[in-house]
C-alpha positions as CSV (number, residue, x, y, z in Angstrom):
1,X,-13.1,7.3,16.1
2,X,-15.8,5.0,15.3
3,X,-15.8,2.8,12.0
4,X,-19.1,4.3,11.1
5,X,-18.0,7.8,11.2
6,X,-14.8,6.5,8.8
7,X,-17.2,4.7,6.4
8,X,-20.0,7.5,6.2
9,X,-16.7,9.6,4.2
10,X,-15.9,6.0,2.4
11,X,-19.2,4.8,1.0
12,X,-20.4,8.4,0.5
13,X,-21.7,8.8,-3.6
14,X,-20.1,10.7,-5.0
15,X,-16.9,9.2,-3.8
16,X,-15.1,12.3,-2.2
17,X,-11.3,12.6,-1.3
18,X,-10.6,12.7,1.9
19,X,-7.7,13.2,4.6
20,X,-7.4,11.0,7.9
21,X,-5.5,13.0,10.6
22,X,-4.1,10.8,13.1
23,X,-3.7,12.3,17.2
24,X,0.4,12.3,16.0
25,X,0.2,14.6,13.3
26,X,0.8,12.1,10.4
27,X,-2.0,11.8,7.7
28,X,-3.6,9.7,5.0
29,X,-5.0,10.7,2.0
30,X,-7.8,8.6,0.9
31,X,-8.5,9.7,-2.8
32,X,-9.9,6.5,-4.1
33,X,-12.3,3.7,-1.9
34,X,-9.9,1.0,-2.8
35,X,-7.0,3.0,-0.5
36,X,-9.0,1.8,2.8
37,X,-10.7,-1.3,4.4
38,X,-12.3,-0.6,8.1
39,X,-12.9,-2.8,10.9
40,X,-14.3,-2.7,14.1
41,X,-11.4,-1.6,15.4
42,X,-8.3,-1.1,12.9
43,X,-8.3,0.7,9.6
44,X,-6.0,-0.8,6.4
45,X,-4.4,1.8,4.8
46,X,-3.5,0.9,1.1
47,X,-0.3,2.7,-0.8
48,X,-0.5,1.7,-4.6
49,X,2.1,2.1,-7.1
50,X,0.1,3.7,-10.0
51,X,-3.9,3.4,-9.7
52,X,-6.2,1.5,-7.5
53,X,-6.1,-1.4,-9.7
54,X,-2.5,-2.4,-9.7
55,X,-0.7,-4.3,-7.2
56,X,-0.5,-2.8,-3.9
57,X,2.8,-1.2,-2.9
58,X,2.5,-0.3,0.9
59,X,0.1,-1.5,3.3
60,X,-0.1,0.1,7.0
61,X,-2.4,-1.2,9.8
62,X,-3.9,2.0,11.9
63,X,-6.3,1.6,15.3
64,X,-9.5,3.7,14.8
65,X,-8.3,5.4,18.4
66,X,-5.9,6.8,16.7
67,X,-7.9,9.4,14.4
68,X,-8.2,12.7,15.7
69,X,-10.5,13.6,12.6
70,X,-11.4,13.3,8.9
71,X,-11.1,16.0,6.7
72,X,-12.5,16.9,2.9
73,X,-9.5,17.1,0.5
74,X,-9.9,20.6,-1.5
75,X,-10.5,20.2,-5.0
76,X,-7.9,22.5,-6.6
77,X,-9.7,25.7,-8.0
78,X,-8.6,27.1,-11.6
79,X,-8.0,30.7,-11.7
């Protein structure tokens, strides 16, 4: 996937949750901009232990041909 395509879902205002489905199956949610940085060719994928602002717990490094597609994440409905 190209970064633009990955950065039209990240800069988009509103901000909108969003999933990253990789060509093996595995996924990322992205449900705040802080979770991801994008490069040319790699994505950062940032795992934080409460919310965006405290210190990072997990960090995974991802090639952009690796992403099969992007996804919207539902908001939940109330019944």
């Amino acid at each position: 996937m190209r970064p633009e395509d990955i950065l039209f879902w990240l800069k988009a205002v509103p901000f909108k949750p969003f999933r990253i489905c990789l060509n093996s199956g595995r996924t990322y949610e992205i449900r705040h901009p802080e979770m991801l940085r994008v490069s040319r060719t790699t994505m950062l994928v940032f795992s934080f232990a409460g919310e965006p602002q405290d210190p990072i717990e997990k960090m995974e490094m991802v090639g952009l041909v690796l992403v099969e597609r992007i996804e919207p994440i539902e908001a939940p409905t109330h019944a």
